[in-house]
C-alpha positions in Angstrom: 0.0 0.0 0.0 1.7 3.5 -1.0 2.1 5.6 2.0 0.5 9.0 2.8 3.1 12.1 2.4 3.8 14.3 5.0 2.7 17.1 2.8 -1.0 15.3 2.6 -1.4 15.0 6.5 -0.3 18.0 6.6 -3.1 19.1 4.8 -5.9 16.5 6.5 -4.7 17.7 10.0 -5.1 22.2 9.2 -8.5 21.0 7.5 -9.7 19.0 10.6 -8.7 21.6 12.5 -10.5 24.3 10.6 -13.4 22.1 11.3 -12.8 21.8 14.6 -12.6 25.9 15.2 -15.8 25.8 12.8 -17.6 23.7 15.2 -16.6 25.4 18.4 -16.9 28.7 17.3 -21.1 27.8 15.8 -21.8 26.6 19.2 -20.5 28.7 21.0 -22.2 31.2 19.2 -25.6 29.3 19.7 -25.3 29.1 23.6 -24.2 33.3 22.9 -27.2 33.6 21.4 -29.4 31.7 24.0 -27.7 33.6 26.7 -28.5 37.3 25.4 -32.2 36.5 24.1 -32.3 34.7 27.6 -31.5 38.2 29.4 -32.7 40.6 27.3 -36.4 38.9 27.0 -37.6 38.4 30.2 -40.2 36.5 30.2 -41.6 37.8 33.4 -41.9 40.9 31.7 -43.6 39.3 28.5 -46.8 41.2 27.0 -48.9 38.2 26.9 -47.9 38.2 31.1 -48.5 41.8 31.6 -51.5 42.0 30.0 -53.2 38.8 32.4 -51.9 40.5 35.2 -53.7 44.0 33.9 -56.7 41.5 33.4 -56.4 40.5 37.3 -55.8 42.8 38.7 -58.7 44.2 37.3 -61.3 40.8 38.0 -59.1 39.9 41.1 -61.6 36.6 41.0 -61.5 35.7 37.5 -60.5 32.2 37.7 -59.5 31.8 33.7 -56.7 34.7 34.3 -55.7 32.7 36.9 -55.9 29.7 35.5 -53.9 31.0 32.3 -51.5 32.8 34.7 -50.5 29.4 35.9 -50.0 27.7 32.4 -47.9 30.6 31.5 -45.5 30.3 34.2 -45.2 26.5 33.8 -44.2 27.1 30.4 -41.8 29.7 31.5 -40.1 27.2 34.0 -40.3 24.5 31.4 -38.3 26.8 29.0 -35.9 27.9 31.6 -34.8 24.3 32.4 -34.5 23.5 28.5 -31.8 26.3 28.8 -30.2 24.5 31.3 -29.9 21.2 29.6 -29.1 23.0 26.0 -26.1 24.8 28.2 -24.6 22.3 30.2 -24.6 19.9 26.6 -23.3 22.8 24.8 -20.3 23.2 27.2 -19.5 19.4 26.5 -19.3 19.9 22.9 -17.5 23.2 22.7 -14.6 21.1 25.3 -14.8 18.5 22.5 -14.5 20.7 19.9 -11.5 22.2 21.6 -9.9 19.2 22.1 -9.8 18.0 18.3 -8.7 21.6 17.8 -5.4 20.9 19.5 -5.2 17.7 18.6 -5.2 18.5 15.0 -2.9 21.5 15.1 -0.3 19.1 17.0 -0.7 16.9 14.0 -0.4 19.9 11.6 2.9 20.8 13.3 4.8 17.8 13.5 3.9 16.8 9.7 4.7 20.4 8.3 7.9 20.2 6.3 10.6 21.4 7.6 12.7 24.7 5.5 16.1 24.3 4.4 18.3 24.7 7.7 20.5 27.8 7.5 24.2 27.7 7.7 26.4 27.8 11.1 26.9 31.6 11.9 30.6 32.1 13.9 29.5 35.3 15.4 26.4 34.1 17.0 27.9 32.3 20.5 29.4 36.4 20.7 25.8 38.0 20.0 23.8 35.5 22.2 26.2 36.4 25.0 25.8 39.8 25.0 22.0 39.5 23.9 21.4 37.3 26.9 23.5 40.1 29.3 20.7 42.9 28.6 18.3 40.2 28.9 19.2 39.7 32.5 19.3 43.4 33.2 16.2 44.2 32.1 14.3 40.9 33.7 15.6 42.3 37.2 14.6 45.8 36.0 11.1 44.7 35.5 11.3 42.1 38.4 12.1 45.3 40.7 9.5 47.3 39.2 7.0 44.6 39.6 7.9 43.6 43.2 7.7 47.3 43.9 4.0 47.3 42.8 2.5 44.3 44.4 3.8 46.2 47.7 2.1 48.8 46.5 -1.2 47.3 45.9 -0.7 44.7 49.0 -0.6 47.5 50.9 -3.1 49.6 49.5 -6.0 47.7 48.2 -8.7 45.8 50.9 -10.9 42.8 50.0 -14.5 43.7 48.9 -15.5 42.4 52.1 -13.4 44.9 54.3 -15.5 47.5 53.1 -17.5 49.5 56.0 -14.8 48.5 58.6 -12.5 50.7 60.5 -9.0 51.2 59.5 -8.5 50.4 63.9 -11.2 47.9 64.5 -11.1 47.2 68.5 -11.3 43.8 69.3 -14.5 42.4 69.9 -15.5 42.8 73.6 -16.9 39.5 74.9 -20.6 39.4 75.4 -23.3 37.0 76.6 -25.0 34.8 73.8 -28.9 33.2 74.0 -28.8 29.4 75.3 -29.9 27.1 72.8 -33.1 27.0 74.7 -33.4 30.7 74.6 -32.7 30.3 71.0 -35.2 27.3 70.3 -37.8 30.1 72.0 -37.9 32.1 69.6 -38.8 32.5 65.8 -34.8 33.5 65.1 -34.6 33.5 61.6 -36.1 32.0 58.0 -38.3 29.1 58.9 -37.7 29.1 62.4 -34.6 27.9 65.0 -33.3 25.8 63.2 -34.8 26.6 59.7 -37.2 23.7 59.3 -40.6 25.2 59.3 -41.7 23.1 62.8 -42.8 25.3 65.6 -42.8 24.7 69.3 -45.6 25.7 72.2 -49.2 26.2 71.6 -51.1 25.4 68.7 -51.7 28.9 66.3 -55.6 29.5 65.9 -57.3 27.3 63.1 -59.9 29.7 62.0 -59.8 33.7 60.8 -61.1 36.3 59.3 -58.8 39.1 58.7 -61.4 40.7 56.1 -64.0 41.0 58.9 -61.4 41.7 61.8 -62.0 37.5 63.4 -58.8 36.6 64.9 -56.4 39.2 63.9 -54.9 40.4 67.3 -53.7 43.3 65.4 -52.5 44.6 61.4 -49.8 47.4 61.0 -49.0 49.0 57.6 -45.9 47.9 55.8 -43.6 50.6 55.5 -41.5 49.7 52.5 -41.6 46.8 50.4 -39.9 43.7 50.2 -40.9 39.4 50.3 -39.0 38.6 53.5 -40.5 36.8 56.4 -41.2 38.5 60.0 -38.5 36.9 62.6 -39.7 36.6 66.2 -37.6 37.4 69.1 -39.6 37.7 72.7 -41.8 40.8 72.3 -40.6 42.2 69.3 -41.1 41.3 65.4 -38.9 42.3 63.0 -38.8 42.4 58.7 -37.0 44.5 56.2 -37.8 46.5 53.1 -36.1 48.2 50.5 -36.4 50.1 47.2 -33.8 51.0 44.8 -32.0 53.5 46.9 -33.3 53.1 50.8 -32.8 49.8 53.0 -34.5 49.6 56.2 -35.1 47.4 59.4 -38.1 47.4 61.0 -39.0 46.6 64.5 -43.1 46.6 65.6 -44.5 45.4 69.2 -45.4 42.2 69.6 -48.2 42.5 72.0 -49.4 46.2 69.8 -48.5 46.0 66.3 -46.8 49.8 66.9 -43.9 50.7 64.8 -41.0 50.3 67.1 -38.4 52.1 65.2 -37.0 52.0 61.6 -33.5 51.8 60.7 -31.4 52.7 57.5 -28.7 50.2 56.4 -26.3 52.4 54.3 -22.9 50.7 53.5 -20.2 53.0 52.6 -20.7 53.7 48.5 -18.8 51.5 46.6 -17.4 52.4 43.2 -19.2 49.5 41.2 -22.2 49.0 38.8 -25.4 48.4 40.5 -26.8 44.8 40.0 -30.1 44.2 38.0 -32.8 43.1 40.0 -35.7 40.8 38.7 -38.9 42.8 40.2 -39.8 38.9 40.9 -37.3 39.1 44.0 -37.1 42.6 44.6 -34.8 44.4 46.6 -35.4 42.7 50.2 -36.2 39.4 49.8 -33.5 37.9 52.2 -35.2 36.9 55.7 -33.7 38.7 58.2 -32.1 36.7 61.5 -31.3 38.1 65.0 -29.3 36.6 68.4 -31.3 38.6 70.8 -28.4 41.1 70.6 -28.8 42.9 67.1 -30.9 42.1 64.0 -28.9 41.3 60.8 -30.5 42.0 57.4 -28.9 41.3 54.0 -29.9 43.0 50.6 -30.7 42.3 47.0 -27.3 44.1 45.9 -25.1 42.6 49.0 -25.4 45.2 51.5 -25.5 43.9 54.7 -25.8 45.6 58.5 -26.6 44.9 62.2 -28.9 47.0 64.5 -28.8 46.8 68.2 -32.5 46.2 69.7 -32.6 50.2 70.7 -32.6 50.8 66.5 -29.0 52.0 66.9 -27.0 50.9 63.8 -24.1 48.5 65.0 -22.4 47.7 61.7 -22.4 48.0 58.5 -20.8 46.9 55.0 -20.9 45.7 51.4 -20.4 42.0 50.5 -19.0 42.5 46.8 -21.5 43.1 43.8 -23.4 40.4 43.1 -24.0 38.6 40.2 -27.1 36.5 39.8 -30.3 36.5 37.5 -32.6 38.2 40.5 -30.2 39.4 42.7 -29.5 38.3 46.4 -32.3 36.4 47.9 -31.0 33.7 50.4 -31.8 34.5 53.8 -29.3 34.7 57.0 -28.2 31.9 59.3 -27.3 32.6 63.0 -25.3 30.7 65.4 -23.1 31.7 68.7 -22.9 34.7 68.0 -22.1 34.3 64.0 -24.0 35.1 60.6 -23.7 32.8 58.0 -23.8 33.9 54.7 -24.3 31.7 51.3 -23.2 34.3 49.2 -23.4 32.5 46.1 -23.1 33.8 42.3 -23.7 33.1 38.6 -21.5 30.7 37.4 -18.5 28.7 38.8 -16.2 30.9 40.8 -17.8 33.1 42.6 -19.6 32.1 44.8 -18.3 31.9 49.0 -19.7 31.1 52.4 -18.5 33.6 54.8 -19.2 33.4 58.9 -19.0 37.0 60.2 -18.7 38.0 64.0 -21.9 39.1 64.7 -20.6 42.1 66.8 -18.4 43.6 64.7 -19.2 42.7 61.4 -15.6 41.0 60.7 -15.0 37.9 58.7 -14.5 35.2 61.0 -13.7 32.9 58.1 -14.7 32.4 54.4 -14.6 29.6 52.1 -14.8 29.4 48.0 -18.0 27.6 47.0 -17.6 25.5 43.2 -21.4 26.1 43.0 -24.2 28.2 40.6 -25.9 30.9 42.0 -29.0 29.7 44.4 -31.6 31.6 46.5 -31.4 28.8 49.3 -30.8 29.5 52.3 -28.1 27.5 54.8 -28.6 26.0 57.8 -27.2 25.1 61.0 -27.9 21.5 62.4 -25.8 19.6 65.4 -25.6 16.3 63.8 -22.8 12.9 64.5 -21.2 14.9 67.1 -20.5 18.1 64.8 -21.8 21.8 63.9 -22.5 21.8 60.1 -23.9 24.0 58.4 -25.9 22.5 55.2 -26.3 24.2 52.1 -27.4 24.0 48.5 -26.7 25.2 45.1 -26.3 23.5 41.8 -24.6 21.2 42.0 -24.3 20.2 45.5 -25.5 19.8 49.1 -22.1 20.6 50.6 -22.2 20.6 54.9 -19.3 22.5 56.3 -17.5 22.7 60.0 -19.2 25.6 62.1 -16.0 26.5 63.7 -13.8 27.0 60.4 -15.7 26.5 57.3 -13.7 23.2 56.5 -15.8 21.0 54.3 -17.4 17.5 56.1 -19.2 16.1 53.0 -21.0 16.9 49.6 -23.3 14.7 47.5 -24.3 15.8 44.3 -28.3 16.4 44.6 -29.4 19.9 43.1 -29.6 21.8 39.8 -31.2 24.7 37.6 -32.6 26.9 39.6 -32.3 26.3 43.4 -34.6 28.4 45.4 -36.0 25.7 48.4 -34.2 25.7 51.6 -32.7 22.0 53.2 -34.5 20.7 55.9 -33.1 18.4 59.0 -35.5 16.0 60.1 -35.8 12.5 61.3 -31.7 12.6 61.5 -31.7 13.4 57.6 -30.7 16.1 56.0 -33.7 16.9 52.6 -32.2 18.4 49.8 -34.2 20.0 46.7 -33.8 19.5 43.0 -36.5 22.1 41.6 -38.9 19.9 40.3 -37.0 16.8 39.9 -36.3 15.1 43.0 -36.2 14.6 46.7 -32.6 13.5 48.1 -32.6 12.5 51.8 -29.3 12.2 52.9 -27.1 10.9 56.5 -25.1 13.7 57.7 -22.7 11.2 59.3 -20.3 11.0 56.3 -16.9 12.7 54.9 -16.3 13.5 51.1 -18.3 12.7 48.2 -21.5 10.5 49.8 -23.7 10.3 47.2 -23.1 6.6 46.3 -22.9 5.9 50.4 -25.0 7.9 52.4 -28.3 9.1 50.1 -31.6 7.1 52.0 -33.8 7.4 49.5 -35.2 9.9 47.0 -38.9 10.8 45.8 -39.6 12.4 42.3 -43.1 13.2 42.6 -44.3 16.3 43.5 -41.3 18.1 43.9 -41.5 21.8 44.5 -39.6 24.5 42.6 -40.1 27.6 45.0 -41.4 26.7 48.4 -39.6 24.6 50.9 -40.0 21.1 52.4 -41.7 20.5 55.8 -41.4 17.7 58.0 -42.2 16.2 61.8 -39.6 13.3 61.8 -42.2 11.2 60.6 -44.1 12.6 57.5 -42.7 15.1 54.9 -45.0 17.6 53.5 -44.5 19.6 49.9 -46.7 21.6 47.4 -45.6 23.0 44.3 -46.2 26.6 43.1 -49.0 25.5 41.2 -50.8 24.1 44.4 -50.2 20.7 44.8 -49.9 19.7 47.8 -48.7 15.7 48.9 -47.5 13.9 51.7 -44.3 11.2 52.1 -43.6 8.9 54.2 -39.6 10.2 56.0 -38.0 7.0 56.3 -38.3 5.9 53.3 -39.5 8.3 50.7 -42.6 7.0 49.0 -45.4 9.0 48.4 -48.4 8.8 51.3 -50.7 10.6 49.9 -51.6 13.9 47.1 -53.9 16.9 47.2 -55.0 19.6 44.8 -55.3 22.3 46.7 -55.7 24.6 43.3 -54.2 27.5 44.6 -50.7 29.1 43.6 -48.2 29.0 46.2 -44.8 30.5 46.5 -44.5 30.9 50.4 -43.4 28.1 52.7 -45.6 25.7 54.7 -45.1 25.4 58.4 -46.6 22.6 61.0 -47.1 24.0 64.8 -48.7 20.4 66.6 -50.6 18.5 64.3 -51.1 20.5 62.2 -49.7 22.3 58.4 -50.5 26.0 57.6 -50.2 26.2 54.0 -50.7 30.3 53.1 -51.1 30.9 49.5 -50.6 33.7 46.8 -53.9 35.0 47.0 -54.6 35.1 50.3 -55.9 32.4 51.9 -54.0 30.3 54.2 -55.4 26.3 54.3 -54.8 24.2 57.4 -54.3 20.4 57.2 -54.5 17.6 59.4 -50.6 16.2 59.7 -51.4 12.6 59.1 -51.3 10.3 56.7 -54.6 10.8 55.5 -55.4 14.7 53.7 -57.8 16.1 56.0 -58.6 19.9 55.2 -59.4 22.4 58.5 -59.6 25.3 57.2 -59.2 27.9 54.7 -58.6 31.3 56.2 -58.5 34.5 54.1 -56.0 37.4 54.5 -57.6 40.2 52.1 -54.0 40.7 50.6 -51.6 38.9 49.1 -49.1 35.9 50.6 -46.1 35.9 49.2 -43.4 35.3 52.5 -43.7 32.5 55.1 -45.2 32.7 57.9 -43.2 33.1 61.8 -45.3 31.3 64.6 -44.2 32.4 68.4 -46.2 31.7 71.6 -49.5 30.6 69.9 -49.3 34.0 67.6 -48.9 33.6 64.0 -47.3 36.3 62.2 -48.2 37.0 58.3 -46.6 39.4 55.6 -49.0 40.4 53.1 -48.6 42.6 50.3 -49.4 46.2 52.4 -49.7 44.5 55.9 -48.3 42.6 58.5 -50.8 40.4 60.4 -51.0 39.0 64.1 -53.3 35.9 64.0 -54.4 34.8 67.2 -56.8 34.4 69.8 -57.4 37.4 72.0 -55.7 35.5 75.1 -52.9 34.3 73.6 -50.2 36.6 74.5 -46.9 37.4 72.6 
C-alpha cells in the first residue's frame, strides 16, 4: 500500500482543524445567542404576562386569568430548564470541539515540512552572550518594578468584604450569647430555630377572618416593600424593606403591632455597577435573622448591616456586587454569635460562604464555594457529634465545619434553579432538586456521599419555589402551582396527594398536628398532619401571601402585600 506524504497530513490535520474551530466557534455562538435573548427577554416581563396580570388585577376573582397565569409560568419554568440542559450539553461539545482543535494542530505541526536549515553563523555564540547580558538586566529591572507594585497594591487595596470597617477595629468585647433553649424560644430567623418550618408551644388558631377583623390580634401598615419573612424574638417582630435607593429594618411590638423604630442600612458607597434586580425578588427578599443582641438583614445588591434592639445601627458593609439573575435572595443563618452567609453567584467561581462575627461585622472565616448561583438558604444542624452548616446550590449539598468553614461532606443532589431551603429532620438532611427530585441524605459521612449515604429519594411532586416541611415522621410539599402531597420520612414513597388549586410561593409550616399552608392570594389552608389529607380550614388574609409565615407563643405572624398580620386568639399573649 503506497504511503501517505507528509505534505497530505499535513493538509488532512489544518482541515480537521478548521473544522474543529468551525464547530466550536457555531456553538459557542448558539449558547451566545441563548444567553443574550435569555436576558434581554424576560419572560416575566412578556406582554402576553402583563397584559393577564392588567386582566387580574382588574377581576381579582377571574379564575380563567388565573388559570392561564399558571399555564404561562409552567411554560416559563419548562423553558428555563430546556436552557439549562441546552447549556450544560453545549459546554461538553465546545470542550470536545476544543480538544480535536489541538489535537489536529499538534498533528499539523509535526507533519509540516521542515525549511532548508540555514548555515552555522561564527558570530552568533558572541551575539547570544551579549544579547542574553541585557536580557538579565532588564528581567531584574522589570522584576524590581513589579515587586515594587505588588507592595504597593498589597498594601493599598482591601478585600470587597473589608469595606465598612474601621482602619483600627477594636477587638471584639466579649458578650453573653442566648442558650440554645433561649434560641429554640424564639422564631430566630427563616423558617424558624433551626430553619425547618416546625414550631414549638401552643397550637396557632385554626380559623380567621382578617377581612371581617375575626382573629387578627392586630394589622400594621408595611412601611417599604420587600418578600422577606417577619422573625420573632420575645416581644418584638422584625422584617425589612427596600427600594432601589433606601434599605430599612423594622422593629413593631409584639403584643401592639406599633412601629417600634425603623432603621437605615447604608454601607459606605462602593465604586461599582449596580446589580439588575428581577422585580420577581425585589430588593429585600433575604429573611432577616437576630441573636437577641442585634438584628442582621442582608440586601438584594449585598449590602448587609446589624442593628442593636434600641434601633442604633451597629455595623455595616458591602459583601462585593453580586451577580445573579434576581439578585440576592438567600436568607441569613445565625449561630453563637455568627452570621452565615451563602453568598453565592452566577456561574462557577464566585460564589463563598462567609461566617461573620456578629458584633463587629468582621469575617471570622470564608470559604470558596464551586457552585451556581441559588436563593437557598443554609442552615445550621448539630448532627454525628459536629456543627455543620448545610447548604445547596447546583450542583451540591455541601455541609461545612461551624467553627472553620472546612468542608465535612457533599453529594451531588441539586440543579437549575435552586430556590428551596434544606430541611433536617428524622436525623436526615432533605435536599431540593426544583422539580425533579427529593434526596434525603445521613449527615454522618466525609467527602463525596452520594453513592454511600443518600436514603432514598422521591420524584413526585417536587417543588420548585417553596420549601420542604417535616415532623420526623411525615414530609409535607406543594408546588407553586398548588399541589400539595404527603411522604412517608424513612423511606420516601409517596403517602398521599392533594390539589389544593391555589398558587403557592410561600413556605408551609406545621405548629402540633397540624400544616399552615398560606397561598398567593390570600388564603391560608390548614391540614390535618397525618397520613390521611384532612382539610381544617381555609382562612383568608384580604391581601396577598407571598413570604412565610413566623409562629411564636400561639401567635402567627403573616406578611402580606401592604400589611403585617398577628393571628391569634385574643388571650394568647406574645
Amino acid at each position: 500500500m503506497r504511503a501517505v506524504s507528509a505534505a497530505t497530513r499535513h493538509r488532512i490535520a489544518l482541515t480537521t482543524a478548521a473544522i474543529a474551530a468551525a464547530f466550536v466557534v457555531t456553538v459557542a455562538g448558539v449558547l451566545l445567542y441563548q444567553r443574550v435573548t435569555a436576558t434581554t427577554n424576560d419572560p416575566w416581563k412578556s406582554p402576553q404576562l402583563l397584559a393577564l396580570k392588567e386582566r387580574l388585577r382588574a377581576a381579582p376573582a377571574d379564575a380563567a386569568v388565573k388559570e392561564q397565569i399558571r399555564v404561562l409560568d409552567l411554560q416559563f419554568r419548562r423553558d428555563y430548564r430546556q436552557r439549562l440542559r441546552l447549556a450544560g450539553s453545549g459546554g461538553w461539545l465546545i470542550l470536545g470541539g476544543a480538544l480535536m482543535l489541538v489535537v489536529s494542530l499538534q498533528a499539523a505541526a509535526k507533519t509540516k515540512e521542515r525549511p532548508p536549515q540555514p548555515r552555522p553563523d561564527p558570530e552568533a555564540g558572541r551575539r547570544a552572550v551579549h544579547v542574553a547580558a541585557r536580557s538579565r538586566t532588564a528581567v531584574a529591572i522589570a522584576g524590581g518594578v513589579g515587586v515594587a507594585a505588588m507592595l504597593v497594591i498589597g498594601l493599598g487595596v482591601r478585600s470587597s468584604l473589608d469595606a465598612g470597617r474601621n482602619a483600627a477595629q477594636p477587638a471584639p468585647i466579649a458578650e453573653s450569647l442566648p442558650s440554645a433553649e433561649e434560641f429554640a424560644r424564639n422564631w430566630p430567623q427563616f423558617r424558624g430555630p433551626g430553619g425547618s418550618g416546625v414550631a414549638a408551644g401552643p397550637d396557632a388558631l385554626l380559623q380567621w377572618d382578617a377581612p371581617g377583623g375575626r382573629g387578627v390580634v392586630w394589622k400594621s401598615p408595611v412601611p417599604a416593600p420587600g418578600f422577606n419573612s417577619p422573625i420573632v424574638w420575645g416581644d418584638r417582630v422584625f422584617i425589612s424593606g427596600a427600594t432601589a435607593d433606601v434599605r430599612e429594618v423594622f422593629c413593631f411590638e409584639a403584643a401592639t403591632g406599633r412601629l417600634a423604630w425603623r432603621a437605615r442600612i447604608d454601607p459606605p458607597p462602593r465604586p461599582a455597577p449596580k446589580t439588575k434586580v428581577s422585580e420577581m425578588a425585589g430588593f429585600a427578599a433575604s429573611t432577616m435573622a437576630t441573636d437577641g443582641r442585634r438584628v442582621y438583614a442582608i440586601f438584594a445588591r449585598g449590602e448587609i448591616g446589624a442593628v442593636r434592639f434600641d434601633g442604633t445601627v451597629a455595623w455595616t458593609k458591602n459583601m462585593s456586587v453580586t451577580e445573579n439573575p434576581y439578585g440576592h435572595a438567600s436568607s441569613l443563618a445565625v449561630w453563637q454569635g455568627r452570621v452565615i452567609v451563602q453568598f453565592d453567584q452566577e456561574g462557577r467561581g464566585g460564589s463563598r460562604l462567609v461566617a461573620l462575627d456578629g458584633a463587629t461585622g468582621r469575617v471570622v472565616w470564608e470559604k470558596p464555594r464551586e457552585v451556581s448561583s441559588s436563593w437557598a438558604s443554609p442552615i445550621v444542624i448539630e448532627a454525628a457529634g459536629r456543627t455543620q452548616i448545610i447548604t445547596v446550590a447546583e450542583p451540591c449539598a455541601i455541609a461545612y465545619a461551624f467553627g472553620d468553614g472546612s468542608e465535612l461532606w457533599r453529594a451531588e443532589a441539586a440543579h437549575g434553579e435552586v430556590v428551596p431551603s434544606p430541611i433536617f429532620a428524622g436525623g436526615l438532611v432533605m435536599v431540593v432538586h426544583p422539580s425533579a427530585a427529593l434526596t434525603a441524605i445521613k449527615p454522618d459521612g466525609s467527602g463525596d456521599v452520594a453513592a454511600t449515604h443518600v436514603v432514598w429519594k422521591a420524584e413526585d411532586n417536587v417543588p420548585d419555589v417553596t420549601s420542604p416541611v417535616s415532623n420526623g415522621e411525615l414530609v409535607f410539599m406543594v408546588e407553586s402551582g398548588g399541589m400539595l402531597a404527603c411522604f412517608d420520612a424513612k423511606n420516601g414513597k409517596r403517602v398521599w396527594e392533594h390539589d389544593l388549586k391555589e398558587q403557592v410561593q410561600a413556605s408551609p409550616l406545621i405548629v402540633g398536628q397540624r400544616l399552615y399552608v398560606p397561598c398567593a392570594e390570600g388564603l391560608t389552608i390548614v391540614v390535618e398532619v397525618g397520613r390521611q389529607y384532612r382539610e381544617l380550614a381555609r382562612n383568608p388574609l384580604g391581601e396577598k401571601i407571598l413570604a412565610s409565615p413566623a409562629v411564636l407563643g400561639g401567635r402567627l405572624y403573616l406578611r402580606g402585600a401592604e400589611h403585617l398580620f398577628c393571628i391569634a386568639n385574643p388571650e394568647a399573649k406574645p
